[in-house]
C-alpha angles and dihedrals in degrees: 000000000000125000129216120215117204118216120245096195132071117223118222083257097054083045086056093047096046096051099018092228123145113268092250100062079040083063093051095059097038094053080042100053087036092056091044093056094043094052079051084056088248107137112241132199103230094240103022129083132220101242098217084046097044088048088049093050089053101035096246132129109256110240113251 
């Protein structure tokens, strides 16, 4: 049986995909939401973004 495992976390380029912003602004709020939920205690990937976060940040629903 093989499991599939579902990412929580958005890469810059998702980020890209998802706003269509340039890869430079999708570093900003990366780095941005990443520094708001570390100073929360939460462990970030420098360069990935936790999806519920991300979604909260920019006032969207998270996808299930």
């Amino acid at each position: 049986m093989e499991s599939t495992l579902k990412s929580q976390n958005y890469t810059v380029q998702e980020v890209v995909d998802l706003l269509g912003c340039s890869k430079s602004h999708a570093y900003k709020l990366v780095r941005r939401i990443n520094k708001d939920l570390e100073e929360q205690g939460f462990l970030i990937i420098n360069g990935k973004v936790n999806k519920v976060a991300f979604h909260r940040a920019v006032g969207e629903r998270a996808e299930s």
